[in-house]
C-alpha positions in Angstrom: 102.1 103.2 70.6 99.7 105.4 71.9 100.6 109.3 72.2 97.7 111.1 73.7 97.2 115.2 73.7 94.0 115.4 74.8 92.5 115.4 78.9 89.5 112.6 78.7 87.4 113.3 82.3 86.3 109.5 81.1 89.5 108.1 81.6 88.8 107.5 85.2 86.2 105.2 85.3 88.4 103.2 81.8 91.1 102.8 84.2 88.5 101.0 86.5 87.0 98.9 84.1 90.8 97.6 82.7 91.8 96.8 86.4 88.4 94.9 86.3 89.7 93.0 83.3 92.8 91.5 84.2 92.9 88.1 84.0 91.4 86.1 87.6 94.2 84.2 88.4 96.3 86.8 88.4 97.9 89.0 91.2 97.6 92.5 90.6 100.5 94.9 91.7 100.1 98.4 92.0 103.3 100.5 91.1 103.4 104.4 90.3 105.8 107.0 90.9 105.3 109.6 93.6 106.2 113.6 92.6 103.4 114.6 90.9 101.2 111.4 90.8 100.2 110.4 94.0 101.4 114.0 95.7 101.5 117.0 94.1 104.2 119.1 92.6 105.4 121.7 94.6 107.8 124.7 93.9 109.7 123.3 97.0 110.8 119.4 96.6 111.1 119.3 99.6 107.3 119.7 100.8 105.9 117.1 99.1 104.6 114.3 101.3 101.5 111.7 100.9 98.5 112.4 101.8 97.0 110.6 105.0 93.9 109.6 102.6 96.2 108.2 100.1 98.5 106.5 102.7 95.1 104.7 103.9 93.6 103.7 100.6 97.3 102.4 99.6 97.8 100.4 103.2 94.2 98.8 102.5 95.6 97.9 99.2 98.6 96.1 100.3 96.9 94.6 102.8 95.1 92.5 100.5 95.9 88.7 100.0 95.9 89.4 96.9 97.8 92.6 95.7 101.3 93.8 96.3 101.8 98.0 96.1 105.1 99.5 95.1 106.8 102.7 94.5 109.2 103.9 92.3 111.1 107.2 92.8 113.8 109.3 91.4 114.3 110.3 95.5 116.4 108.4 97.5 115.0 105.6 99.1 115.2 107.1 103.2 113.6 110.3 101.6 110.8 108.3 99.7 110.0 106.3 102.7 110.3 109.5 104.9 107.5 111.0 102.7 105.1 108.2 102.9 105.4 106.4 106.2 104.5 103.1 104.1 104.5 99.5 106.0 107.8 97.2 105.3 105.4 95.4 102.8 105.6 97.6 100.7 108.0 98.1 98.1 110.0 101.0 98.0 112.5 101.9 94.6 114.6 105.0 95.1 116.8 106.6 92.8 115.3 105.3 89.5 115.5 102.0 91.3 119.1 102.2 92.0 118.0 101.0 95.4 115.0 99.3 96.3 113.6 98.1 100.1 111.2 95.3 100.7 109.9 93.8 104.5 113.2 96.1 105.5 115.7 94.1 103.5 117.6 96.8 101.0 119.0 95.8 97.7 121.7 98.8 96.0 123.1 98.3 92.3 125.9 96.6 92.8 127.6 99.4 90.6 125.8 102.4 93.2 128.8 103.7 95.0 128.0 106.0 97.9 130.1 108.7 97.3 129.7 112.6 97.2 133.2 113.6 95.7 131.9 113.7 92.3 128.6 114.8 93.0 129.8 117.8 95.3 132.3 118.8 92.6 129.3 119.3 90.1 127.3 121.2 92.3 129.6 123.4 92.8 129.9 124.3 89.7 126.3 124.2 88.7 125.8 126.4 91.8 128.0 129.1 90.0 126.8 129.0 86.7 122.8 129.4 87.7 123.0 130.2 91.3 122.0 133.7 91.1 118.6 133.1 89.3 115.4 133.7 91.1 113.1 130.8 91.8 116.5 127.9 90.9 116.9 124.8 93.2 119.6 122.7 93.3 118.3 119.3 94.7 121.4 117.6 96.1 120.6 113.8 96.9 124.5 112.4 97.5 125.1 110.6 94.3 123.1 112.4 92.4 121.7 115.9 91.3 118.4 117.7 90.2 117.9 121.0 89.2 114.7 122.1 89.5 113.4 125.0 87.4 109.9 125.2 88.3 109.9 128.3 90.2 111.8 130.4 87.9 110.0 132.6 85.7 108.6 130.7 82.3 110.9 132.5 79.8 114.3 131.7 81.5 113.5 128.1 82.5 115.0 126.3 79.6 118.2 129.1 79.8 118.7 127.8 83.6 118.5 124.3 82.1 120.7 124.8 79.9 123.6 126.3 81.6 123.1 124.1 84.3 123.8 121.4 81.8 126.7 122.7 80.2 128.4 123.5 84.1 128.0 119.7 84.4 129.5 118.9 80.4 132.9 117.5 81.7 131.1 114.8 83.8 128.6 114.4 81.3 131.0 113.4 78.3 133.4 111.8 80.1 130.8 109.4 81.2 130.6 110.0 84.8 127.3 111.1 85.1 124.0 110.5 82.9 121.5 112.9 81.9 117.5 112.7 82.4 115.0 115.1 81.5 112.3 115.6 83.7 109.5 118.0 84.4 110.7 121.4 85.1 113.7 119.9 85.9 117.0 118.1 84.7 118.7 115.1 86.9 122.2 113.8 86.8 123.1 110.4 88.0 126.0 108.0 88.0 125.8 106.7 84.4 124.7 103.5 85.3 122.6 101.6 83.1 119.4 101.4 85.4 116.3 102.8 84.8 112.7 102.7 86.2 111.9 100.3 83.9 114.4 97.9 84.9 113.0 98.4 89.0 109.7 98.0 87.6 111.1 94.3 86.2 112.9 93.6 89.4 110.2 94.1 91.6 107.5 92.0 89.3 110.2 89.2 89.0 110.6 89.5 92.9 107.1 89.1 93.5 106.3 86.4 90.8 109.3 84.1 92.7 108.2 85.0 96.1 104.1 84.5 96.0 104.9 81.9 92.3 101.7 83.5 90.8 102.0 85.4 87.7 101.5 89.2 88.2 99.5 91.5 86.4 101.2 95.1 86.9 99.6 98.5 86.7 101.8 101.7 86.8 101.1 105.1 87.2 103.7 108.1 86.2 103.8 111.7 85.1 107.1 111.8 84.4 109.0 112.2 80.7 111.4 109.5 83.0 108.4 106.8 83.9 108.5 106.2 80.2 111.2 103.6 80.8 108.6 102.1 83.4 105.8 102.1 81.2 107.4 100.2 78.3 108.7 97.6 80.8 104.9 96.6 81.8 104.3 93.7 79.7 101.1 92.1 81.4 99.1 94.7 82.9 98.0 98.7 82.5 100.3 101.7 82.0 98.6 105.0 83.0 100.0 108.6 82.7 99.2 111.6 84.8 98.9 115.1 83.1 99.0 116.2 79.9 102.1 115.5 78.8 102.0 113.0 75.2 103.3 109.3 76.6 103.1 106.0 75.2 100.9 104.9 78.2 97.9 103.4 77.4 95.8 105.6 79.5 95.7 108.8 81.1 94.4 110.3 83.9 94.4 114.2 85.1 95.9 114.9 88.4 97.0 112.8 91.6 93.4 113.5 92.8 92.2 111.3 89.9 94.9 108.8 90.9 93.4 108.5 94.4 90.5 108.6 92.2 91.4 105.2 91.2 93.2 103.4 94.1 90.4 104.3 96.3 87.8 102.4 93.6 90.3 99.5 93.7 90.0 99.2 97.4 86.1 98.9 97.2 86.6 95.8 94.7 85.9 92.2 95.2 89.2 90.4 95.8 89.9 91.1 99.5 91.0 88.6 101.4 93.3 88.2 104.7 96.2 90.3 105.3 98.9 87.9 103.9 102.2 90.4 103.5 104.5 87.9 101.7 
Protein backbone atom coordinates (compact mmCIF):
# COMPACT_ATOMS: atom_id res chain seq x y z
CA UNK A 1 0.00 0.00 0.00
CA UNK A 2 1.08 3.22 -0.93
CA UNK A 3 -0.04 6.38 1.44
CA UNK A 4 1.29 9.47 -0.03
CA UNK A 5 1.53 13.13 1.89
CA UNK A 6 3.39 14.89 -0.31
CA UNK A 7 2.10 17.09 -3.84
CA UNK A 8 4.79 15.71 -6.69
CA UNK A 9 4.27 18.51 -9.83
CA UNK A 10 5.98 15.15 -11.56
CA UNK A 11 3.24 13.02 -11.12
CA UNK A 12 1.70 14.26 -14.26
CA UNK A 13 3.76 13.31 -16.80
CA UNK A 14 4.26 9.40 -14.42
CA UNK A 15 0.64 9.05 -14.95
CA UNK A 16 1.39 9.43 -18.72
CA UNK A 17 4.17 7.19 -18.90
CA UNK A 18 2.02 4.20 -16.88
CA UNK A 19 -0.93 4.69 -19.29
CA UNK A 20 1.87 4.25 -21.94
CA UNK A 21 2.79 0.96 -20.29
CA UNK A 22 -0.21 -1.01 -20.16
CA UNK A 23 0.07 -4.05 -21.82
CA UNK A 24 -0.84 -3.74 -26.04
CA UNK A 25 -3.48 -5.99 -26.25
CA UNK A 26 -5.28 -4.51 -23.84
CA UNK A 27 -8.36 -2.15 -23.86
CA UNK A 28 -7.89 0.66 -21.72
CA UNK A 29 -11.01 2.14 -19.72
CA UNK A 30 -11.05 5.38 -18.25
CA UNK A 31 -13.13 5.58 -14.95
CA UNK A 32 -12.89 8.54 -12.33
CA UNK A 33 -15.27 10.12 -10.17
CA UNK A 34 -16.66 13.55 -10.84
CA UNK A 35 -16.92 16.21 -7.58
CA UNK A 36 -13.71 17.43 -7.21
CA UNK A 37 -11.71 15.39 -9.97
CA UNK A 38 -12.90 16.23 -13.19
CA UNK A 39 -14.96 19.50 -11.83
CA UNK A 40 -14.26 21.35 -9.12
CA UNK A 41 -15.58 21.56 -5.66
CA UNK A 42 -17.86 24.16 -5.03
CA UNK A 43 -19.54 25.56 -1.68
CA UNK A 44 -22.78 24.99 -3.68
CA UNK A 45 -23.28 21.12 -4.99
CA UNK A 46 -25.31 22.16 -6.92
CA UNK A 47 -23.04 24.37 -9.42
CA UNK A 48 -20.77 21.92 -10.37
CA UNK A 49 -20.95 20.94 -14.01
CA UNK A 50 -18.09 19.72 -16.61
CA UNK A 51 -16.29 21.62 -18.31
CA UNK A 52 -16.96 21.98 -22.23
CA UNK A 53 -12.93 21.32 -22.60
CA UNK A 54 -13.20 18.28 -20.52
CA UNK A 55 -16.53 17.06 -22.16
CA UNK A 56 -14.46 17.25 -25.56
CA UNK A 57 -11.24 15.55 -24.50
CA UNK A 58 -13.55 12.80 -22.72
CA UNK A 59 -15.96 12.42 -26.03
CA UNK A 60 -12.62 12.02 -28.13
CA UNK A 61 -11.73 9.44 -25.71
CA UNK A 62 -14.71 7.31 -25.96
CA UNK A 63 -14.82 7.63 -29.35
CA UNK A 64 -11.86 5.59 -29.77
CA UNK A 65 -12.00 1.91 -31.03
CA UNK A 66 -10.14 1.20 -28.54
CA UNK A 67 -11.13 2.78 -25.13
CA UNK A 68 -14.37 2.82 -23.09
CA UNK A 69 -14.79 6.06 -20.55
CA UNK A 70 -16.86 5.76 -17.40
CA UNK A 71 -18.06 7.60 -14.41
CA UNK A 72 -18.71 6.88 -11.10
CA UNK A 73 -20.65 9.16 -8.76
CA UNK A 74 -22.08 9.44 -5.33
CA UNK A 75 -25.02 11.82 -7.42
CA UNK A 76 -27.81 10.26 -8.75
CA UNK A 77 -27.47 9.02 -12.10
CA UNK A 78 -30.22 11.93 -14.01
CA UNK A 79 -28.08 14.51 -12.00
CA UNK A 80 -24.62 13.02 -13.12
CA UNK A 81 -25.75 12.81 -16.66
CA UNK A 82 -27.38 16.29 -16.27
CA UNK A 83 -23.95 17.69 -15.25
CA UNK A 84 -21.94 16.23 -18.12
CA UNK A 85 -24.13 15.99 -21.16
CA UNK A 86 -22.04 12.65 -21.99
CA UNK A 87 -22.98 10.41 -25.19
CA UNK A 88 -25.04 7.03 -24.34
CA UNK A 89 -21.63 5.35 -24.78
CA UNK A 90 -20.54 6.29 -22.00
CA UNK A 91 -20.96 4.75 -18.81
CA UNK A 92 -22.63 6.49 -16.19
CA UNK A 93 -22.67 4.95 -12.21
CA UNK A 94 -24.73 7.06 -9.79
CA UNK A 95 -25.18 6.69 -6.28
CA UNK A 96 -21.97 4.80 -5.50
CA UNK A 97 -23.08 2.63 -8.41
CA UNK A 98 -26.39 1.79 -6.99
CA UNK A 99 -27.48 2.57 -10.51
CA UNK A 100 -25.58 2.60 -13.51
CA UNK A 101 -26.65 3.59 -17.40
CA UNK A 102 -24.94 2.38 -20.52
CA UNK A 103 -26.13 3.07 -24.58
CA UNK A 104 -29.46 4.28 -22.46
CA UNK A 105 -30.11 0.90 -20.90
CA UNK A 106 -30.27 1.48 -16.81
CA UNK A 107 -29.42 -1.21 -14.40
CA UNK A 108 -30.69 -0.33 -10.33
CA UNK A 109 -29.62 -2.73 -7.34
CA UNK A 110 -31.99 -5.01 -7.25
CA UNK A 111 -32.22 -4.10 -3.38
CA UNK A 112 -32.48 0.07 -4.46
CA UNK A 113 -36.02 0.88 -3.52
CA UNK A 114 -37.20 4.22 -4.67
CA UNK A 115 -38.60 5.62 -1.81
CA UNK A 116 -38.40 8.96 0.17
CA UNK A 117 -40.40 7.93 3.41
CA UNK A 118 -37.32 7.09 5.19
CA UNK A 119 -35.15 9.50 3.76
CA UNK A 120 -37.62 12.53 4.28
CA UNK A 121 -38.00 11.42 7.94
CA UNK A 122 -34.12 11.82 8.47
CA UNK A 123 -33.94 15.05 6.91
CA UNK A 124 -36.23 16.29 8.95
CA UNK A 125 -34.57 15.66 11.70
CA UNK A 126 -31.16 16.52 10.57
CA UNK A 127 -32.66 19.82 9.40
CA UNK A 128 -33.55 20.50 13.10
CA UNK A 129 -30.60 19.56 14.80
CA UNK A 130 -28.00 21.68 12.29
CA UNK A 131 -30.38 23.81 10.41
CA UNK A 132 -29.60 27.01 11.89
CA UNK A 133 -25.78 26.92 11.22
CA UNK A 134 -24.36 29.35 8.75
CA UNK A 135 -22.81 28.02 5.56
CA UNK A 136 -24.78 23.93 6.29
CA UNK A 137 -26.36 22.09 3.24
CA UNK A 138 -28.49 19.50 3.37
CA UNK A 139 -28.14 17.61 -0.06
CA UNK A 140 -31.39 15.62 -0.40
CA UNK A 141 -31.01 13.05 -3.42
CA UNK A 142 -34.39 10.73 -2.68
CA UNK A 143 -32.88 7.69 -1.17
CA UNK A 144 -30.22 9.18 0.14
CA UNK A 145 -28.69 12.19 2.13
CA UNK A 146 -25.42 14.42 2.21
CA UNK A 147 -24.58 16.99 4.45
CA UNK A 148 -22.25 19.20 3.23
CA UNK A 149 -20.11 21.18 5.60
CA UNK A 150 -17.82 23.01 3.41
CA UNK A 151 -19.16 26.34 3.71
CA UNK A 152 -19.37 26.49 7.38
CA UNK A 153 -16.72 28.10 9.27
CA UNK A 154 -13.53 25.62 9.84
CA UNK A 155 -13.86 25.30 13.67
CA UNK A 156 -17.58 24.14 13.76
CA UNK A 157 -17.35 21.75 10.71
CA UNK A 158 -16.80 18.55 12.44
CA UNK A 159 -19.56 19.85 15.39
CA UNK A 160 -22.20 20.13 12.40
CA UNK A 161 -20.98 16.64 11.41
CA UNK A 162 -21.40 15.37 14.27
CA UNK A 163 -24.85 16.35 15.28
CA UNK A 164 -25.95 15.70 12.00
CA UNK A 165 -24.87 12.17 12.61
CA UNK A 166 -26.26 11.66 15.83
CA UNK A 167 -30.02 13.27 14.39
CA UNK A 168 -29.76 10.32 11.95
CA UNK A 169 -28.48 7.55 15.04
CA UNK A 170 -31.88 5.63 15.03
CA UNK A 171 -31.63 4.82 11.24
CA UNK A 172 -28.09 4.41 11.55
CA UNK A 173 -28.13 1.51 14.27
CA UNK A 174 -31.12 -0.01 13.31
CA UNK A 175 -29.51 -0.65 9.96
CA UNK A 176 -31.62 1.42 7.72
CA UNK A 177 -29.18 3.60 6.49
CA UNK A 178 -25.16 3.39 6.14
CA UNK A 179 -22.70 5.90 6.82
CA UNK A 180 -19.80 7.40 4.48
CA UNK A 181 -17.40 9.92 5.13
CA UNK A 182 -16.61 12.14 2.60
CA UNK A 183 -14.89 15.42 2.04
CA UNK A 184 -16.42 18.17 3.96
CA UNK A 185 -19.21 16.15 4.12
CA UNK A 186 -21.01 12.96 5.54
CA UNK A 187 -23.60 10.78 3.25
CA UNK A 188 -26.26 8.43 4.33
CA UNK A 189 -27.54 5.70 2.11
CA UNK A 190 -29.73 2.65 2.23
CA UNK A 191 -27.39 0.20 3.94
CA UNK A 192 -26.81 -1.76 1.07
CA UNK A 193 -23.82 -3.58 0.52
CA UNK A 194 -22.55 -1.59 -2.72
CA UNK A 195 -19.79 0.37 -3.11
CA UNK A 196 -17.79 2.17 -5.82
CA UNK A 197 -15.67 -0.53 -5.98
CA UNK A 198 -18.13 -3.00 -6.74
CA UNK A 199 -19.55 -0.42 -9.91
CA UNK A 200 -16.03 -0.23 -10.77
CA UNK A 201 -16.16 -4.38 -11.13
CA UNK A 202 -19.44 -4.30 -12.81
CA UNK A 203 -18.57 -1.99 -15.38
CA UNK A 204 -15.03 -3.72 -16.25
CA UNK A 205 -16.87 -7.19 -16.20
CA UNK A 206 -19.52 -5.56 -18.55
CA UNK A 207 -17.04 -4.37 -20.90
CA UNK A 208 -14.70 -7.40 -20.89
CA UNK A 209 -18.11 -9.70 -22.01
CA UNK A 210 -19.31 -7.18 -24.40
CA UNK A 211 -15.96 -6.14 -26.55
CA UNK A 212 -14.26 -10.13 -25.06
CA UNK A 213 -10.89 -8.28 -24.65
CA UNK A 214 -9.40 -8.05 -21.40
CA UNK A 215 -9.38 -4.40 -19.92
CA UNK A 216 -6.87 -2.50 -18.43
CA UNK A 217 -8.71 0.10 -16.03
CA UNK A 218 -7.47 3.41 -14.83
CA UNK A 219 -9.35 5.38 -12.12
CA UNK A 220 -9.27 8.69 -10.91
CA UNK A 221 -10.86 9.94 -7.38
CA UNK A 222 -10.45 12.42 -4.54
CA UNK A 223 -12.62 11.10 -2.46
CA UNK A 224 -11.98 9.19 1.24
CA UNK A 225 -15.18 7.06 -0.65
CA UNK A 226 -13.16 6.18 -4.15
CA UNK A 227 -11.04 4.20 -1.85
CA UNK A 228 -13.38 1.31 -2.40
CA UNK A 229 -12.81 1.98 -6.18
CA UNK A 230 -9.26 2.11 -6.09
CA UNK A 231 -8.74 -1.29 -4.33
CA UNK A 232 -11.07 -2.92 -6.80
CA UNK A 233 -8.63 -2.03 -9.90
CA UNK A 234 -6.72 -5.09 -10.26
CA UNK A 235 -5.18 -4.63 -13.93
CA UNK A 236 -4.60 -1.05 -14.50
CA UNK A 237 -3.65 2.52 -12.58
CA UNK A 238 -5.31 4.02 -9.53
CA UNK A 239 -4.73 7.80 -9.21
CA UNK A 240 -5.82 10.20 -6.50
CA UNK A 241 -6.55 13.86 -6.67
CA UNK A 242 -5.48 16.21 -3.78
CA UNK A 243 -3.64 15.86 -0.90
CA UNK A 244 -5.50 13.70 0.99
CA UNK A 245 -3.13 10.17 2.05
CA UNK A 246 -4.85 7.19 -0.24
CA UNK A 247 -3.65 3.87 -1.21
CA UNK A 248 -3.66 5.00 -4.94
CA UNK A 249 -0.77 4.43 -6.61
CA UNK A 250 -0.36 7.86 -7.89
CA UNK A 251 -1.42 11.28 -7.39
CA UNK A 252 -2.16 14.13 -9.07
CA UNK A 253 -3.04 17.90 -7.80
CA UNK A 254 -6.26 19.25 -8.96
CA UNK A 255 -8.93 18.42 -11.85
CA UNK A 256 -6.80 20.74 -14.00
CA UNK A 257 -4.07 18.14 -13.76
CA UNK A 258 -6.64 15.55 -14.49
CA UNK A 259 -7.62 17.18 -17.81
CA UNK A 260 -3.96 17.42 -17.67
CA UNK A 261 -3.95 13.86 -18.32
CA UNK A 262 -7.00 12.83 -20.38
CA UNK A 263 -6.10 15.52 -22.84
CA UNK A 264 -2.29 13.77 -23.21
CA UNK A 265 -4.26 10.40 -23.66
CA UNK A 266 -6.21 11.76 -26.48
CA UNK A 267 -3.00 12.86 -28.39
CA UNK A 268 -1.70 9.02 -28.09
CA UNK A 269 -1.33 6.47 -30.76
CA UNK A 270 -4.25 3.95 -30.51
CA UNK A 271 -7.04 5.83 -32.33
CA UNK A 272 -8.95 4.14 -34.45
CA UNK A 273 -12.69 4.29 -35.86
CA UNK A 274 -15.45 5.30 -33.68
CA UNK A 275 -16.74 1.72 -32.76
CA UNK A 276 -19.17 2.49 -29.49
CA UNK A 277 -19.90 -1.09 -28.43
Amino acid sequence: MNWFSDYDPSMVPDVLAAIDARPPRARLVVLSDFDGTLASFDVDPSTPRLSDEIRRTLETLASRHDVTVGLVSGRRLDDLQRRTELPAHVYLAGLHGLEIRYQNHDWRHPALVESRDVSDRVASAITAAIGDVAGAKLEHKGVSLTVHVRAVDPARRQHVLHDAIDAARPWLDSGVLKLLEASEAVELLPNIAWTKGDAVRWIVGDIESRVQQKAWCIFFGDDVTDEEAFRAVRDGLTVVVGQRPSRARLRLNSPADVAAVLSGVTSSNGHGKEDHR
